[in-house]
N, C-alpha and C positions, 0 to 999 in steps of 0.2 A: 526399583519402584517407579513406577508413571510420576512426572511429574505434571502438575496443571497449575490454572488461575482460574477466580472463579467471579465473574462477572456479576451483575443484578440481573439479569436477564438469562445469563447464561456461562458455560463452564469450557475453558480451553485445555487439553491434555495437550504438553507442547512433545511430552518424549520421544526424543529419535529426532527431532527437528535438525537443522542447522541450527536456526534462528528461534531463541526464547520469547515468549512474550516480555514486548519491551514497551515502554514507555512511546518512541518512535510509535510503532504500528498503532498504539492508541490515537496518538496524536495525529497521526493521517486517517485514520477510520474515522473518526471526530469531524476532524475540519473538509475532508473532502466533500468536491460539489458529487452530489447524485442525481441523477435523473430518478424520477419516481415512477418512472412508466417505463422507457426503454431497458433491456436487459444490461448487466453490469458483467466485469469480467475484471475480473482481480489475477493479477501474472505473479506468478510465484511465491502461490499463499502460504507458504510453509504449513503452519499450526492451523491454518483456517481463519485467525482471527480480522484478518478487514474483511473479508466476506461473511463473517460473521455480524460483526460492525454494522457493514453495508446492509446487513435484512433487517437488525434491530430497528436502524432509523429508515427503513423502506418499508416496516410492516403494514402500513395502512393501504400500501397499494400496492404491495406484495410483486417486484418484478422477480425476473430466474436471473440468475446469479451464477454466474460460472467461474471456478476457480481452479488455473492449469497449475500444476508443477510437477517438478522434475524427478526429485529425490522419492524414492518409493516408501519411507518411513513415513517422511511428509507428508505425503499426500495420504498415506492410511492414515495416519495420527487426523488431519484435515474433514476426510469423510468418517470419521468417525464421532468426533468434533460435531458435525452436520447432522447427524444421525441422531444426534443426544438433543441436537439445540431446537427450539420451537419452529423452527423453518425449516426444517427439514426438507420440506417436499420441493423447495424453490431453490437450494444450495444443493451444488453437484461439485466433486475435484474430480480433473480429469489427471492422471499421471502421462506426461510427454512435454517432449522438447517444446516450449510455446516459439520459435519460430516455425518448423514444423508445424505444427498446427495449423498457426494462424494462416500459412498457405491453402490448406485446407478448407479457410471458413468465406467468406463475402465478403469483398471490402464493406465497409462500415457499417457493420454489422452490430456494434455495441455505441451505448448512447452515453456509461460511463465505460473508463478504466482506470483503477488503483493498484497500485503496484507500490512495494517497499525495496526498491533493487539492489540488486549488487552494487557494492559500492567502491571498494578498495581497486585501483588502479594498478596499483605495484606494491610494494613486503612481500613478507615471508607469507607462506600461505597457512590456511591452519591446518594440526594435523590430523585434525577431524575432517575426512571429506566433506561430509552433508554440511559441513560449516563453512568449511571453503566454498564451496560450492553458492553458499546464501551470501557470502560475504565480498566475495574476488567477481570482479567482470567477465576474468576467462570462461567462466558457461554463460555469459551472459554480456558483451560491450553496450555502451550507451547507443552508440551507432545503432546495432541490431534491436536494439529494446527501443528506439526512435522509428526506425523502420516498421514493427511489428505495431506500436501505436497510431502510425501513420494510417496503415492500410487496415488495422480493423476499428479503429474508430469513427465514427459517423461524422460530419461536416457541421452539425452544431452541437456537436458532445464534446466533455469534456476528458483530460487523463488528470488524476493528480497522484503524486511521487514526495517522494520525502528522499535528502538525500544531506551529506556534509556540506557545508558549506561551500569547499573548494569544486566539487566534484557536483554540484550542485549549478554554480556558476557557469562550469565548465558544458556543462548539458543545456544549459537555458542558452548560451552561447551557438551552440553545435543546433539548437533545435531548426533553425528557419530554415536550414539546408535540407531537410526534410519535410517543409512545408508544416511546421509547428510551431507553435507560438506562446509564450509564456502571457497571461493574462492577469494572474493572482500570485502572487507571490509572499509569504510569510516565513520574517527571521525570526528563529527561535533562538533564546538565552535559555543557561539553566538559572540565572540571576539576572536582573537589572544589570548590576554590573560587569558581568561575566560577556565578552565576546562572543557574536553570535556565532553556532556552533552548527545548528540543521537549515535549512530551509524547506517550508513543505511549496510545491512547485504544482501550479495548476494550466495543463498545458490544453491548447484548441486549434483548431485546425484555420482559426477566422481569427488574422491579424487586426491588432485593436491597440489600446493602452492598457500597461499593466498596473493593477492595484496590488498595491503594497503594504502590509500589516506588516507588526511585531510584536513577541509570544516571548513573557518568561514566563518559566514552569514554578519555577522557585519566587516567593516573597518574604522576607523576615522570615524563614525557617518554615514557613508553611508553603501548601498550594496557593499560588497567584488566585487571584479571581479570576484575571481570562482563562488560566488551565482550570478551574474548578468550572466555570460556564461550560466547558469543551467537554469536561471529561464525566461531568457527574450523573451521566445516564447510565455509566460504566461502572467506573470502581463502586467497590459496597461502601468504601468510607467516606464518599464525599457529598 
């Protein structure tokens, strides 16, 4: 049986995914910057959910939304997703390799981009392809996914990413060498006192100073306030 979530606005079937809807993807669909007029392009939407995200909080000016991935489960589970959800006519997945692709399209051709990437460097891989596949960098290196940002993002738009802490660091590092720049930056805890664990990364092609937040999810057993501010246009219970 399909599994799903089901949003205030709208319903995710994630089956056949690599990647379930997680907590992550809310949190980057939430905090990222959007452009409300230039078209948005979310890389490796698994289930559909940031570009799903990305139409709820763009509805008023309605940009198109394009969202590549790879996995062909994915990407059906995605426009199907799209097909169900009130924006329909503005959310497309395209199934292909998004460097491929992106060769394909105009330099800076997108005013946002959102991406939740591969992440894992090195271990064992999983032995679910389409999970490997959303989880490991091998279909995907920061480098190539730096590059692919570079050239189709427009020169005052923004990319933003969610990423581990290490591997996280490790990309805000590597980005200037691509002519990318970390501008926004937010540590996530699951606790106050818990070490921080993601960072959501707001990258731009116009070097500047970065602003710096921090995000627990968790307070005394409940949602935080700042997670409850982020997330409660989403979840039904907040």
């Amino acid at each position: 049986m399909a599994k799903g979530f089901t949003f205030k606005q709208f319903h995710v079937d994630d089956f056949g995914c690599g990647m379930p809807v997680s907590t992550d993807g809310v949190l980057l669909g939430a905090w990222a910057e959007l452009s409300l007029h230039g078209p948005l392009l979310d890389i490796g939407t698994g289930s559909g959910l940031l570009a799903l995200i990305a139409a709820q909080r763009t509805a008023a000016t309605a940009p198109p939304i394009v969202a590549v991935e790879i996995d062909h489960a994915a990407a059906n589970a995605a426009n199907q997703n799209f097909v169900q959800s009130p924006w329909s006519e503005r959310l497309h997945c395209i199934e292909q390799n998004i460097e491929l692709w992106a060769t394909q399209q105009p330099a800076g051709c997108f005013s946002t981009i959102i991406c939740n990437p591969p992440y894992f460097n090195s271990g064992i891989l999983a032995e679910c392809q389409s999970r490997a596949t959303a989880r490991h960098t091998g279909s995907l290196t920061h480098s190539k996914l730096l590059v692919t940002i570079r050239h189709l993002l427009s020169e005052t738009g923004s990319a933003s990413l969610i990423l581990p802490v290490n591997e996280g660091r490790q990309l805000i590092e590597l980005a200037p060498s691509y002519q990318l720049f970390c501008r926004r930056l937010c540590e996530v805890r699951s606790t106050e006192k818990k070490p921080v664990s993601r960072l959501l990364i707001t990258l731009s092609a116009q070097p500047g100073d970065m602003r710096t937040e921090q995000l627990s999810i968790h307070h005394q057993g409940e949602y935080s306030a700042s997670f409850t501010a982020l997330a409660r246009d989403f979840y039904l219970k907040l």
